[in-house]
MARPA-974790 format. One record per atom (N, C-alpha, C, CB): residue in one letter; x, y, z. Coordinates in steps of 0.02 Angstrom, whole numbers, padded with zeros to 5 digits, always signed. Atoms other than C-alpha are relative to their C-alpha. Glycine has a CB too. Layout:
// residues N
AXYZ/...
This chain:
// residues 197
X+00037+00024+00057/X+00090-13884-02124/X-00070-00021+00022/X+00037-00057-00035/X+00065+00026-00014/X-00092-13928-02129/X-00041-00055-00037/X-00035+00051-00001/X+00035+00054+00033/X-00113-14060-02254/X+00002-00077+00048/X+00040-00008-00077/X+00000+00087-00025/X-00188-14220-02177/X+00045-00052-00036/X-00075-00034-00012/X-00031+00079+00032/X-00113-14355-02291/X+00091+00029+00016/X-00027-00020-00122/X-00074+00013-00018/X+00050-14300-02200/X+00008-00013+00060/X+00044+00048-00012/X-00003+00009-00069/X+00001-14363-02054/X+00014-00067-00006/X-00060+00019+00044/X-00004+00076+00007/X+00033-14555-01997/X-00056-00024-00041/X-00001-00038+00068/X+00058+00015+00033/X-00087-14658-02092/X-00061-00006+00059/X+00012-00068-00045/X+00047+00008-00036/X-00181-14720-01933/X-00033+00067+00021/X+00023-00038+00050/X+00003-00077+00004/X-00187-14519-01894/X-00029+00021-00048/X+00055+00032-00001/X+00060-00053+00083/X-00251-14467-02072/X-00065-00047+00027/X+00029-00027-00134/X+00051+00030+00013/X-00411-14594-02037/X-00044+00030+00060/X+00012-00076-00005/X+00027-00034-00059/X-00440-14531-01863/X-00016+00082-00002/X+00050-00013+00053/X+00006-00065+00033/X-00421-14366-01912/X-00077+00010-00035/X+00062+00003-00057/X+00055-00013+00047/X-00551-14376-02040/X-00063-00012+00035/X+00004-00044-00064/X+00065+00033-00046/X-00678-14485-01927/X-00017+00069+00053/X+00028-00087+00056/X+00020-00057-00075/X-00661-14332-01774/X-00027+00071-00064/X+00108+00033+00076/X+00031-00059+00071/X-00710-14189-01955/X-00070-00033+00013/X+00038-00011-00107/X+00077+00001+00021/X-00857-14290-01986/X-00030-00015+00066/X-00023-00058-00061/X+00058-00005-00037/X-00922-14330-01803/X-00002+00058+00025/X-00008-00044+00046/X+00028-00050-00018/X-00913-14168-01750/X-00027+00045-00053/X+00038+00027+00037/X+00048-00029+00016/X-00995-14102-01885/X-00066-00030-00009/X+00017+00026-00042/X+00062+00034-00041/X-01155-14220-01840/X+00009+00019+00070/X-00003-00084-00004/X+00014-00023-00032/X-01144-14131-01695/X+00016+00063+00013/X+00003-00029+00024/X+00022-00061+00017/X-01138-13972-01788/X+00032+00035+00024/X-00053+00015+00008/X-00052-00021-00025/X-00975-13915-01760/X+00038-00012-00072/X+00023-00036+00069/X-00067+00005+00049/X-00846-13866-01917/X+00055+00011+00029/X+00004+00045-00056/X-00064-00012-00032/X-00683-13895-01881/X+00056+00005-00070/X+00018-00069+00059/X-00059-00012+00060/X-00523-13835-01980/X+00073-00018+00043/X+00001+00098-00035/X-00066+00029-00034/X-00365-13919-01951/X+00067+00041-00016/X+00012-00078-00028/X-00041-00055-00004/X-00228-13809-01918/X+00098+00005-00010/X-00022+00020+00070/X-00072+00004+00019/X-00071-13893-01912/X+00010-00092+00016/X+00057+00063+00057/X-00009+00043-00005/X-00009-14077-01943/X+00052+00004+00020/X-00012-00028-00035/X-00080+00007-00004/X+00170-14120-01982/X+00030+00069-00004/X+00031-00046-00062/X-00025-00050+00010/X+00280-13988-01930/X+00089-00028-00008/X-00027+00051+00059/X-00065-00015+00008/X+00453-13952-02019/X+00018+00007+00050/X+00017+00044-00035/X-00033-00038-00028/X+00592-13903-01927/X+00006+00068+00025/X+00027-00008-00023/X+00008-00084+00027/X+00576-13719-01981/X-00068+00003+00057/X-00023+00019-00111/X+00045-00027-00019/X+00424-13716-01917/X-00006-00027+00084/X-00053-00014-00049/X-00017+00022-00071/X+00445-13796-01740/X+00048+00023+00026/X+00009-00060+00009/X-00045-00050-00024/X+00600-13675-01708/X-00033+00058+00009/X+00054+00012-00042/X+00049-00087+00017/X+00499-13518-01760/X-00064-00015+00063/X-00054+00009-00118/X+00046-00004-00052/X+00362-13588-01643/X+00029+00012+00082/X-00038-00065-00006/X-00079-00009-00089/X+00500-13622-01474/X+00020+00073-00023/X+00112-00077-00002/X-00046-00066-00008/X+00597-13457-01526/X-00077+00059+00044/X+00040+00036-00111/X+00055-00025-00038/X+00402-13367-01488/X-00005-00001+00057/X-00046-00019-00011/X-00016-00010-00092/X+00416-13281-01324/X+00053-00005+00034/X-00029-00044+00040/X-00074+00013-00060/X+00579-13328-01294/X+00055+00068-00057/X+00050-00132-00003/X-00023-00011+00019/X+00685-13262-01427/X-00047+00074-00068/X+00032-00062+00000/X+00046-00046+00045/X+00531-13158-01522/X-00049+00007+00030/X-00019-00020-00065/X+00070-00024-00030/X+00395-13065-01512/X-00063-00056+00025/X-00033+00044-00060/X+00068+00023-00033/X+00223-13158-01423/X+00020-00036+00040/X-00052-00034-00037/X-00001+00063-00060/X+00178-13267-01290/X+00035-00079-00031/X-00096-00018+00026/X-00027+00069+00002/X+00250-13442-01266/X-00053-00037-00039/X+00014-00032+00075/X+00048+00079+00018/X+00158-13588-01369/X+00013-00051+00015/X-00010-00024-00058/X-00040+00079+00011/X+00266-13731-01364/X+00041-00006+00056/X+00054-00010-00071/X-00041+00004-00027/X+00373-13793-01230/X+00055-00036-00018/X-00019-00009+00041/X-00037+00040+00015/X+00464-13911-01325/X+00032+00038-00080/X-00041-00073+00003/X-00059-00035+00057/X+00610-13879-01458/X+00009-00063-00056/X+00094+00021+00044/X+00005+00051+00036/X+00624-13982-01622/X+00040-00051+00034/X+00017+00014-00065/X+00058+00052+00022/X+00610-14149-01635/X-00049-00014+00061/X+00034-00075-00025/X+00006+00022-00068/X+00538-14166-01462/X-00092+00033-00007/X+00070+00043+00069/X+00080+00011+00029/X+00348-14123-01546/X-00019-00046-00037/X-00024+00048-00038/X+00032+00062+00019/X+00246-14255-01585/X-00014+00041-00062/X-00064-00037+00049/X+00010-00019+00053/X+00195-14157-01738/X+00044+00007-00048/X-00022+00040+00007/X-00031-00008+00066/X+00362-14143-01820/X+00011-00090+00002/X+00081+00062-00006/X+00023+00061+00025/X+00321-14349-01808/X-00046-00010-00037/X-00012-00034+00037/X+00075+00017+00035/X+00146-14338-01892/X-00037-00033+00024/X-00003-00028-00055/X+00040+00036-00030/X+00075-14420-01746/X-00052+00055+00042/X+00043-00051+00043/X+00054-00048-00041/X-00023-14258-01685/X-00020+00065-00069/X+00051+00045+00091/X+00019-00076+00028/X-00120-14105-01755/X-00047+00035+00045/X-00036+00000-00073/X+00040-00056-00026/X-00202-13950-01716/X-00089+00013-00042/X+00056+00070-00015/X+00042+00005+00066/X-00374-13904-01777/X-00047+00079+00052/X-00056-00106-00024/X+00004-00080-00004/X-00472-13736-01745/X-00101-00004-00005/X+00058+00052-00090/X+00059+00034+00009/X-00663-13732-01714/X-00031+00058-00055/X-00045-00016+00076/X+00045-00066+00042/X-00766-13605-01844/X-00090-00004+00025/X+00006-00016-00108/X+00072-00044-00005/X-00930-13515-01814/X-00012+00033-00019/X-00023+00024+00034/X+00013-00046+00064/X-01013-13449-01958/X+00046+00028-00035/X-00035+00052+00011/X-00061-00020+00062/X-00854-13472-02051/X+00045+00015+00040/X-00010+00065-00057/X-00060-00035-00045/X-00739-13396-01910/X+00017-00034+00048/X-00012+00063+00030/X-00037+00003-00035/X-00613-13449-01803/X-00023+00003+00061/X+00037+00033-00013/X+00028-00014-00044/X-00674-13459-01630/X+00041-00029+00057/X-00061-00017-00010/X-00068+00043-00014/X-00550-13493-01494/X-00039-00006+00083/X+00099+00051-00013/X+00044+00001-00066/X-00684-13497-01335/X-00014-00085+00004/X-00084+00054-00008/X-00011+00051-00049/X-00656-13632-01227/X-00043-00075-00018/X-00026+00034+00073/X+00073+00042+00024/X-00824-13708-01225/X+00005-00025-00029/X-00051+00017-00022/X+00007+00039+00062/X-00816-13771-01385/X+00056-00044-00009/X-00007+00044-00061/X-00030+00056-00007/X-00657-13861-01362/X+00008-00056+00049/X+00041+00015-00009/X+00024+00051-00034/X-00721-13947-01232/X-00019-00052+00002/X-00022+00006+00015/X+00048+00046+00022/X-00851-14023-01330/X+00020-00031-00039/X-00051+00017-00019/X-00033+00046+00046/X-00734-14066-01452/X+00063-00038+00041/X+00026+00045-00068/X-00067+00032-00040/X-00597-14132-01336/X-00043-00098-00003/X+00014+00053+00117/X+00002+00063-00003/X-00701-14289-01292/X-00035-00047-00054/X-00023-00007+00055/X-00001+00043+00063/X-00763-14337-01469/X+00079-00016-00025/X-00044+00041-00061/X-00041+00044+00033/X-00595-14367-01509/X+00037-00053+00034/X+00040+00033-00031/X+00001+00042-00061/X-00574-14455-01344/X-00041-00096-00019/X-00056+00056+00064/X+00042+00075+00033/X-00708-14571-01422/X+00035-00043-00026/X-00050+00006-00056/X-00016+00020+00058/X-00606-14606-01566/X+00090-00037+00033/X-00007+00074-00066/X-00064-00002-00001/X-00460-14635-01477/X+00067+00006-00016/X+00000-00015+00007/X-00041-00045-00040/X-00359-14500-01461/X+00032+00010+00043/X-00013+00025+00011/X-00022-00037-00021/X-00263-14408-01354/X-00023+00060-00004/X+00041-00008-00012/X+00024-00069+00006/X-00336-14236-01319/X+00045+00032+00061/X-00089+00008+00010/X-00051-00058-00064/X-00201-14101-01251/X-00048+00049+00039/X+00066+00067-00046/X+00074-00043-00058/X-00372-14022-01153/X+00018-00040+00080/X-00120-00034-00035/X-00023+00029-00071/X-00313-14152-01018/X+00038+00007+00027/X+00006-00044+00012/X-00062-00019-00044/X-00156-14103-00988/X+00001+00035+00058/X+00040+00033-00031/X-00002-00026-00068/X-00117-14050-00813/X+00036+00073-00002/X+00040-00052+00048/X-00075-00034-00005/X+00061-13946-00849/X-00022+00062-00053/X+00080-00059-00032/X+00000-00006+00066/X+00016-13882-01020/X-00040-00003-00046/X+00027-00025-00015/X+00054+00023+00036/X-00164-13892-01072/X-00015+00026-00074/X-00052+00013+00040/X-00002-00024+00070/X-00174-13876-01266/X-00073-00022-00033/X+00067-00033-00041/X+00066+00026+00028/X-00375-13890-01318/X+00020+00000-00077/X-00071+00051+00020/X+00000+00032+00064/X-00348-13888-01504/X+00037-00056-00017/X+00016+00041-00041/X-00042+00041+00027/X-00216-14023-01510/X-00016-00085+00032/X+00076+00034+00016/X+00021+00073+00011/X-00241-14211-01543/X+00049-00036-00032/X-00061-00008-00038/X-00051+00031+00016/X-00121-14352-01557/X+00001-00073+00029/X+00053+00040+00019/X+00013+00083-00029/X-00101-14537-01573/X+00028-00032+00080/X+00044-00052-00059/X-00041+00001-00079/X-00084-14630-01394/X+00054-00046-00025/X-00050-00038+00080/X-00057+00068+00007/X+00067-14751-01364/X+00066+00060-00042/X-00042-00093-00074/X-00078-00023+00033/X+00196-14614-01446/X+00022+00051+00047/X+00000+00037-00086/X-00005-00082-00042/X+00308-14500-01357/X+00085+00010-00034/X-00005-00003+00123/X-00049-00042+00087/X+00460-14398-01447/X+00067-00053+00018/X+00038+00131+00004/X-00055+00010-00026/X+00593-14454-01331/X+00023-00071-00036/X-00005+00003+00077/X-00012+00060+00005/X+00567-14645-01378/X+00000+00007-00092/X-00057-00050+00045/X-00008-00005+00080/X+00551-14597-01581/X+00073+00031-00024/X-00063+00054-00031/X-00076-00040+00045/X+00717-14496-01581/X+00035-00066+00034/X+00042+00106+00031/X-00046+00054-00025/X+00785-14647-01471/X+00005-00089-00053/X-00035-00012+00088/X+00003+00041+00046/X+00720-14769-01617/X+00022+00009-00033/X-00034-00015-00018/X-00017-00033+00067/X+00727-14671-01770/X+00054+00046-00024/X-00046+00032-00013/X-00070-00049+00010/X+00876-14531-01729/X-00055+00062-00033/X+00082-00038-00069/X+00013-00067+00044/X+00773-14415-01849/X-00092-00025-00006/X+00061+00006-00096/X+00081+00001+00020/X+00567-14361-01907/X+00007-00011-00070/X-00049+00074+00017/X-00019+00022+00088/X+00650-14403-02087/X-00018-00094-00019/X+00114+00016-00015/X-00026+00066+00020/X+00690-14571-02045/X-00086-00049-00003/X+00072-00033+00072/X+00051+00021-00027/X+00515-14616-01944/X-00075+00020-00074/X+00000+00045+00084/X+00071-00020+00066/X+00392-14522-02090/X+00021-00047-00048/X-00004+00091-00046/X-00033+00027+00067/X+00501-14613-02242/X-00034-00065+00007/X+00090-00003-00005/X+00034+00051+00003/X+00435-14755-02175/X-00079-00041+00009/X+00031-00013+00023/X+00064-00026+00017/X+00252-14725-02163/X-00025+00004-00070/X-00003+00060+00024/X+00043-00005+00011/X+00219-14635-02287/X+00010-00019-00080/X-00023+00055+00029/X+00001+00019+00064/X+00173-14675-02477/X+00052-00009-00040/X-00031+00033-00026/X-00078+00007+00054/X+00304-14738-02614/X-00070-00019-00062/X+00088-00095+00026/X+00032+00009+00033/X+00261-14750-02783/X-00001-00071-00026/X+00008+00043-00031/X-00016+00075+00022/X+00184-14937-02843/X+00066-00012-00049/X-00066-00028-00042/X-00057+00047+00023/X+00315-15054-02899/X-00040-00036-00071/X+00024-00066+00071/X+00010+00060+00059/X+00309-15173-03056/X+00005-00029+00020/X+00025-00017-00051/X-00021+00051+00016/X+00304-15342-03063/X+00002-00019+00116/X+00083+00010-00068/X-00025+00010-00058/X+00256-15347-02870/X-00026-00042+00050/X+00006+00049+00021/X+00028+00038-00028/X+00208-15492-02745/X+00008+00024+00069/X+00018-00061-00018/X+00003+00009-00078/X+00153-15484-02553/X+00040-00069+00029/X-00083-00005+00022/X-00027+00071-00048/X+00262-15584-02435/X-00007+00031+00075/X+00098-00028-00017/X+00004+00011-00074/X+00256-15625-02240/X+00065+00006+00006/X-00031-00065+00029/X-00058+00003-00021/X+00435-15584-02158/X+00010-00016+00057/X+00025+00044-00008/X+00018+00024-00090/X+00436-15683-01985/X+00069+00024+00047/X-00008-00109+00010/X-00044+00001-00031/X+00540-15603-01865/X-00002-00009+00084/X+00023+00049-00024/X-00006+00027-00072/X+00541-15719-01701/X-00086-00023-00003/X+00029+00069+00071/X+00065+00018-00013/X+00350-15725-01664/X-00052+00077-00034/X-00003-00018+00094/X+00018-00086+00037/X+00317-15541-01771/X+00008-00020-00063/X+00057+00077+00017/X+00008+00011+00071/X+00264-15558-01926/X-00009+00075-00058/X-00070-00049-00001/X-00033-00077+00038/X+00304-15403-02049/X-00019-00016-00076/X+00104+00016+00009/X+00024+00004+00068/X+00204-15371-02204/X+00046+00046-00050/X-00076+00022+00000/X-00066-00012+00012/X+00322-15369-02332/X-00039+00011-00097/X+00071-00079+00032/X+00009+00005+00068/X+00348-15372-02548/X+00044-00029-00026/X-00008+00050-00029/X-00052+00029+00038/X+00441-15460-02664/X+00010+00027-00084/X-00017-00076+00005/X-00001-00049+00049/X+00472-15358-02822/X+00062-00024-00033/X-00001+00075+00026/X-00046+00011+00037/X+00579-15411-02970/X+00049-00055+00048/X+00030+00070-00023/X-00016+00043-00036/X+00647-15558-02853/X+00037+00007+00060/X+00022-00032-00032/X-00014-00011-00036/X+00675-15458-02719/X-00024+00009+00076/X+00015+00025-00024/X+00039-00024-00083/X+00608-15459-02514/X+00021+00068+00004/X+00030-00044+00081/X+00022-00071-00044/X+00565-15281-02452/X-00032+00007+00045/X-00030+00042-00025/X+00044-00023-00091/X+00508-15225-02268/X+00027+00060+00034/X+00015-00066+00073/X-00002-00061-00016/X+00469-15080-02210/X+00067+00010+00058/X-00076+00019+00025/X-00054-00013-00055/X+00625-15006-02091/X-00018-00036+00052/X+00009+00071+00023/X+00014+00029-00057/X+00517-14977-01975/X-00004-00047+00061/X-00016+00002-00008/X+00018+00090-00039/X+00429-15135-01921/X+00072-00047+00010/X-00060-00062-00069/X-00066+00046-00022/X+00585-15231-01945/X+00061+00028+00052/X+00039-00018-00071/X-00046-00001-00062/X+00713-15124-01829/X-00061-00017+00046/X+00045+00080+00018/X+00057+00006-00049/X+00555-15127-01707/X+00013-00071+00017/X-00078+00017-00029/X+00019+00058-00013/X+00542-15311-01709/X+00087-00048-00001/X-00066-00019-00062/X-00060-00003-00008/X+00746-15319-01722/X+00021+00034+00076/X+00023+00036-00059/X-00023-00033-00030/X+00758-15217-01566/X+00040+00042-00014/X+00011-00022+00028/X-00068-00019+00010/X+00870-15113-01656/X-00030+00073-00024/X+00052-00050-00057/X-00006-00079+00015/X+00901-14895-01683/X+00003-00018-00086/X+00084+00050+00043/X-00017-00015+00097/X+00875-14831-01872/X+00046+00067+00007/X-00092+00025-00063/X-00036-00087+00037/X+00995-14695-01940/X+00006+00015-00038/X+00050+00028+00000/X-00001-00043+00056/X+00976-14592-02062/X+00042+00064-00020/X-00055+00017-00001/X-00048-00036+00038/X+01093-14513-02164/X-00009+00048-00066/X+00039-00045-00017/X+00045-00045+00064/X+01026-14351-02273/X+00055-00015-00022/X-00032+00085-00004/X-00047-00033+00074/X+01180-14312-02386/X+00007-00086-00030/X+00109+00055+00024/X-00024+00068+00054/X+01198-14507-02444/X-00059-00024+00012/X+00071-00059+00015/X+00067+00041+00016/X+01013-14562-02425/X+00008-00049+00047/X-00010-00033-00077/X+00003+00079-00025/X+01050-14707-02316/X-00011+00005+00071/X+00073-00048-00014/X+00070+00032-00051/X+00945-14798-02176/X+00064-00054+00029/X-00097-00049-00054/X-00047+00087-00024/X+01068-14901-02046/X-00034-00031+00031/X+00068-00007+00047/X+00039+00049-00043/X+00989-15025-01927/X+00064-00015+00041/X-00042-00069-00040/X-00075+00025-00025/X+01121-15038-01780/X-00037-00015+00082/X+00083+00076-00006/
């Protein structure tokens, strides 16, 4: 997928900031891939191995930071076109370095110049939190406003967790609270439900 607003939120802002400084330094960039499905992070691993082209990916779902929404791809254009020469992701590697980023241009093993991704995440510790990229996005990203709804503080230990109170009820995000619980989320597609264990 390539829509920004399905990236983390801190990610959609950064995102946007590395568009507009490199084009003040006169460079369009087109972003190529955010959050990736399932589907589409199999179909990328099966490439080269199991189908036609070269290798892209070394990693097999969930074990991309992208089917988290904490990374994307982005693609440089020149005079409208696609341009996949080096050079130019060079120059874009350390504007988003600025912004702090992650730029896969540094990698040693595995150098990936178009791809950019928040620091501090890595897959192993999100499937070891979250179990699933269902459970970890759900709680990110947008819900629709509430009625009747007040901000509350939820103190857990010396972590404080911005919360709501809605029709006389406390709400907090999964997230933050297993996080600050020490505790695994699981998520359960066929019945909807979120454990904390």
């Amino acid at each position: 997928m390539k829509q920004i607003e399905l990236l983390h939120p801190e990610l959609q802002e950064k995102c946007h900031q590395l568009l507009r400084l490199a084009k003040s330094k006169g460079y369009d960039l087109l972003v190529t891939q955010t959050l990736r499905t399932k589907k589409e992070q199999d179909d990328l691993y099966a490439q080269g191995r199991t189908k036609p082209g070269k290798i892209v990916t070394w990693v097999s779902y969930p074990m991309s930071l992208h089917c988290w929404g904490v990374a994307f791809d982005i693609a440089v254009l020149l005079s409208g076109k696609v341009t996949w020469d080096t050079q130019h992701y060079d120059r874009i590697g350390p504007l988003g370095e600025s912004l702090g980023l992650e730029w896969g241009g540094r990698w040693t093993n595995f150098p990936d110049k178009p791809h950019f991704q928040l620091k501090g995440f890595e897959a192993k510790r999100l499937v070891d939190l979250y179990r699933s990229p269902e459970v970890f996005t759900s709680s990110y990203q947008e819900k629709e406003p509430q009625d009747k709804e007040t901000l509350a503080k939820i103190i857990v230990g010396k972590i404080v967790i911005e919360g709501k109170i809605i029709d006389g009820e406390t709400f907090a995000p999964v997230r933050k609270l297993a996080e600050a619980l020490e505790k695994k989320v699981n998520w359960d597609q066929t019945s909807k439900t979120v454990t904390i264990e």
